[in-house]
Residue frames relative to the residue before (quaternion, step in Angstrom):
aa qw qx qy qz dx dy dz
X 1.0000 0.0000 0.0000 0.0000 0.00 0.00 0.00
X 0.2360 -0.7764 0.5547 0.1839 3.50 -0.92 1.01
X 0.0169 0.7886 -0.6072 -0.0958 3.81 -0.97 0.00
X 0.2583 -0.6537 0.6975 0.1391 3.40 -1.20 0.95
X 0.0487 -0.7462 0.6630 0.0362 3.17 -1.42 0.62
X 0.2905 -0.7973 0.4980 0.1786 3.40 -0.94 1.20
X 0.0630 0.7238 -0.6712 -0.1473 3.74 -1.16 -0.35
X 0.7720 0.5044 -0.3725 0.1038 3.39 -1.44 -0.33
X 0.2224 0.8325 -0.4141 0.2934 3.59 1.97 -0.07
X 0.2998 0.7508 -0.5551 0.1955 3.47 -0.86 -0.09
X 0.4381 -0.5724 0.6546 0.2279 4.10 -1.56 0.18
X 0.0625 0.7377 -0.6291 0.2369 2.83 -1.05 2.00
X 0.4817 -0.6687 0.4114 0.3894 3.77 -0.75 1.11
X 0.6807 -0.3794 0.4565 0.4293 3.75 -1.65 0.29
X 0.7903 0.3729 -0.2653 0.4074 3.25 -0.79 1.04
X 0.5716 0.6505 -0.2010 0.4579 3.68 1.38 -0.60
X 0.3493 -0.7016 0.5838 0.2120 3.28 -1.43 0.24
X 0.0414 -0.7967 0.6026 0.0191 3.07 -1.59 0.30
X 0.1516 -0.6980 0.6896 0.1199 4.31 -0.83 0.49
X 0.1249 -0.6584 0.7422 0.0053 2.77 -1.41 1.14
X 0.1232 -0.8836 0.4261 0.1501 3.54 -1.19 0.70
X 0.0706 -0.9150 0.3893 0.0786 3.90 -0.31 -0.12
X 0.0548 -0.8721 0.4863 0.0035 3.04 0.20 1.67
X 0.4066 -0.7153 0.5332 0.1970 3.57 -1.26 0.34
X 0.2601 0.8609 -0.4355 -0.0392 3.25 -1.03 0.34
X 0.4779 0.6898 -0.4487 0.3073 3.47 -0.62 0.69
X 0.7009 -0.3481 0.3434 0.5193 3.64 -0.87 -1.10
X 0.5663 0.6072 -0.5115 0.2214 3.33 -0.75 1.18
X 0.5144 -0.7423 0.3061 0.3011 3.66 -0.75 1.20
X 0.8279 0.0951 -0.0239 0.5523 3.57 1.10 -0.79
X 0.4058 -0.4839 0.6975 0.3386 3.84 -1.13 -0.14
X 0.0445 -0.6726 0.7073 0.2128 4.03 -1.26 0.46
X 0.6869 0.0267 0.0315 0.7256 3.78 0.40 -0.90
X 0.3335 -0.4719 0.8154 0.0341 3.45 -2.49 0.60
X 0.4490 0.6950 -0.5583 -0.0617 3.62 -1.53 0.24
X 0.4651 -0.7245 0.4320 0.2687 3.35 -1.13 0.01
X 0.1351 -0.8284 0.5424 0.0365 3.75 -0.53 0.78
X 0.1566 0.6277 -0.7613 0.0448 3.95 -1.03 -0.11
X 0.3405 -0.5057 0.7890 -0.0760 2.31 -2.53 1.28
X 0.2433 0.7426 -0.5992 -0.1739 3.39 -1.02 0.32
X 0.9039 -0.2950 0.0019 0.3097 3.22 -1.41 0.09
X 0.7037 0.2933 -0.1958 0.6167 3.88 -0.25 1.01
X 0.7982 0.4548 -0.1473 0.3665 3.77 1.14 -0.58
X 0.4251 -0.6662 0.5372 0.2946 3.71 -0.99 0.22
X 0.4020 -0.6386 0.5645 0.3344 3.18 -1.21 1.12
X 0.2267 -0.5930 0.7718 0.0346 1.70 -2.51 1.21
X 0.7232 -0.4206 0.4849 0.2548 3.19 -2.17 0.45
X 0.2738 -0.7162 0.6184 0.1722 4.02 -1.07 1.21
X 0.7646 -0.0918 0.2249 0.5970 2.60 0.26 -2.22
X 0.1273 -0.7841 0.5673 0.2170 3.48 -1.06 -0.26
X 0.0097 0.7016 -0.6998 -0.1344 4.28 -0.77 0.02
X 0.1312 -0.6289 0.7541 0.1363 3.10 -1.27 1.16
X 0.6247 -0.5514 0.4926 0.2509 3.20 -1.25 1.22
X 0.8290 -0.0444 -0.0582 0.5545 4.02 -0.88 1.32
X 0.6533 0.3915 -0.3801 0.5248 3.65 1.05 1.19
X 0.7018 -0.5121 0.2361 0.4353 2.94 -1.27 -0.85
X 0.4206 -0.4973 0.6360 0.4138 3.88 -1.48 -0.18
X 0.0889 0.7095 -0.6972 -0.0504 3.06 -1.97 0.54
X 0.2048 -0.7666 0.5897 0.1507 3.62 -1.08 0.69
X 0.6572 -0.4672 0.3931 0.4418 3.60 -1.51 0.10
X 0.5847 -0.4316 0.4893 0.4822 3.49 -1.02 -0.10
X 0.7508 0.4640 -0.2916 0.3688 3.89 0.21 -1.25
X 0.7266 0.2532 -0.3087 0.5592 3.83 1.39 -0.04
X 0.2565 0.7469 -0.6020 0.1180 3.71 0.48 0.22
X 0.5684 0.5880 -0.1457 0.5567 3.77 0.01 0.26
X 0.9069 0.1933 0.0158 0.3740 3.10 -0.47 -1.09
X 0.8271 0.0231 -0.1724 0.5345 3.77 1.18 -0.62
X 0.6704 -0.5935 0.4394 -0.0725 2.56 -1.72 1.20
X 0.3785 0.7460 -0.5441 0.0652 4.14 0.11 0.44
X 0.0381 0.7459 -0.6605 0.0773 2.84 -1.76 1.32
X 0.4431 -0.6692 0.5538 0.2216 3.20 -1.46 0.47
X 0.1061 -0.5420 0.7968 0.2450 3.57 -1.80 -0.07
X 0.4554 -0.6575 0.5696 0.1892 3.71 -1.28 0.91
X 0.6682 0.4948 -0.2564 0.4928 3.36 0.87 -1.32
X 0.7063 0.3610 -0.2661 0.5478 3.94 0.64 -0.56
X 0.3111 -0.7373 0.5700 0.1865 3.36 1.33 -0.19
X 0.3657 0.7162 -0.3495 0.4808 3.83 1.28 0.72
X 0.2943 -0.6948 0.6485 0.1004 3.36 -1.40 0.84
X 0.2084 -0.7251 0.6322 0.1764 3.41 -1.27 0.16
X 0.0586 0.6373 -0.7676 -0.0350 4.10 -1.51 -0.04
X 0.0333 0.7068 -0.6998 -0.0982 3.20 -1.17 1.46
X 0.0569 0.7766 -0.6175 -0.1114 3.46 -0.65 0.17
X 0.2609 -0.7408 0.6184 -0.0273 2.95 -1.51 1.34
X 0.8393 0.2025 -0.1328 0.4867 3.84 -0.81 0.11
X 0.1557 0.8571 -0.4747 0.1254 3.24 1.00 0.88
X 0.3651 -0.7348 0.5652 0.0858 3.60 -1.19 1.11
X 0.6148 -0.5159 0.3651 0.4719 3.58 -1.00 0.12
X 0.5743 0.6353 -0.3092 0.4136 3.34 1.17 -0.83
X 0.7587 0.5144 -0.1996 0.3462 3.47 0.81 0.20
X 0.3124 0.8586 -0.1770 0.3659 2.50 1.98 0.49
X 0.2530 0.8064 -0.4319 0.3150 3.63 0.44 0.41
X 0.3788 -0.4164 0.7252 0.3966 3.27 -2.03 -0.64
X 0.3692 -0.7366 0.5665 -0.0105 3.18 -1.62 1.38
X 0.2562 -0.7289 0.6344 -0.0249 3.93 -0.10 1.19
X 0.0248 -0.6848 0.7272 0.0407 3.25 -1.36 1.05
X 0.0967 -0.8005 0.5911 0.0225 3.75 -0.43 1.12
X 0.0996 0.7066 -0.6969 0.0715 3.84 -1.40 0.49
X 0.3126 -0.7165 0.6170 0.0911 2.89 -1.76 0.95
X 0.1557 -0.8082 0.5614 -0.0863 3.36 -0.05 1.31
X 0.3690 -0.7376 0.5557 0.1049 3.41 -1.20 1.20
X 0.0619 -0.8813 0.4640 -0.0652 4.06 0.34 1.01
X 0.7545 -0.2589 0.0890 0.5965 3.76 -1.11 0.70
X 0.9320 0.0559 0.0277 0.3571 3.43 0.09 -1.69
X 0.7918 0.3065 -0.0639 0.5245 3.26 0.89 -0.29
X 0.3270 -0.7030 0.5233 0.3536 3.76 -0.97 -0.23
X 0.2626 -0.7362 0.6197 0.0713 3.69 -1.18 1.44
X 0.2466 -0.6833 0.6826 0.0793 3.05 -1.45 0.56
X 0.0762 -0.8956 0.4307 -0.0809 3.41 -0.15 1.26
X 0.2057 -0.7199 0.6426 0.1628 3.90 -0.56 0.84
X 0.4157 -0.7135 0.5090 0.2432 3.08 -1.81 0.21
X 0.5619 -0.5642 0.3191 0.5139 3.81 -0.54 0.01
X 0.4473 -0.7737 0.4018 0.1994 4.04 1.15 0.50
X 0.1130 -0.6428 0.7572 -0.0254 3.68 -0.90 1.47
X 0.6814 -0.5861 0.4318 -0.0761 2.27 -2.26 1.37
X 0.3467 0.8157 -0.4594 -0.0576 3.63 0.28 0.53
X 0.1864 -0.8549 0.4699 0.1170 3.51 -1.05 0.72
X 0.0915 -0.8440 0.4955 0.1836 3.56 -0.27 0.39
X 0.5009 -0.6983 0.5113 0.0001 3.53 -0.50 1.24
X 0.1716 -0.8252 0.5319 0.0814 3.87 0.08 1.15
């Protein structure tokens, strides 16, 4: 069983920063892609950023600029900085990864942190 675990969510004024993290753990041989997703109230999630593992990174149009995703291999961890955050960014925050496991490939979600920005 894999599990993703978020941390770094939290209520920050318009303008501010914030890091969200997502660590993995359990049984699995590789990481194929890593991204970040948020929903916020009344709305369907959408796609931030994404890294496919030995490709490319891509972000949404509405955060180009401002956030930041990276990975540590050894922690087998994800990163989201965002900087200049707007109210519009307000949401619950989803760390997602495809993870290659004993037999098959999973496609795992995290348990999602709250971020609010506060105009």
């Amino acid at each position: 069983q894999v599990q993703l675990v978020e941390s770094g969510g939290g209520l920050v004024q318009a303008g501010g920063s914030l890091r969200l993290s997502c660590s993995a753990s359990g049984r699995f041989f590789s990481i194929k892609s890593m991204g970040w997703y948020r929903q916020a109230p009344g709305k369907q999630r959408e796609l931030v950023a994404t890294i496919i593992i030995g490709g490319s990174i891509s972000y949404a149009d509405s955060v180009k600029g401002r956030f930041t995703i990276s990975r540590d291999n050894a922690k087998s961890t994800m990163y989201l900085q965002m900087n200049s955050l707007k109210p519009e960014d307000t949401g619950v925050y989803y760390c997602n990864m495809l993870v290659v496991v004993p037999t098959t490939t999973g496609n795992y979600w995290g348990q999602g942190t709250q971020v609010t920005v506060s105009s």
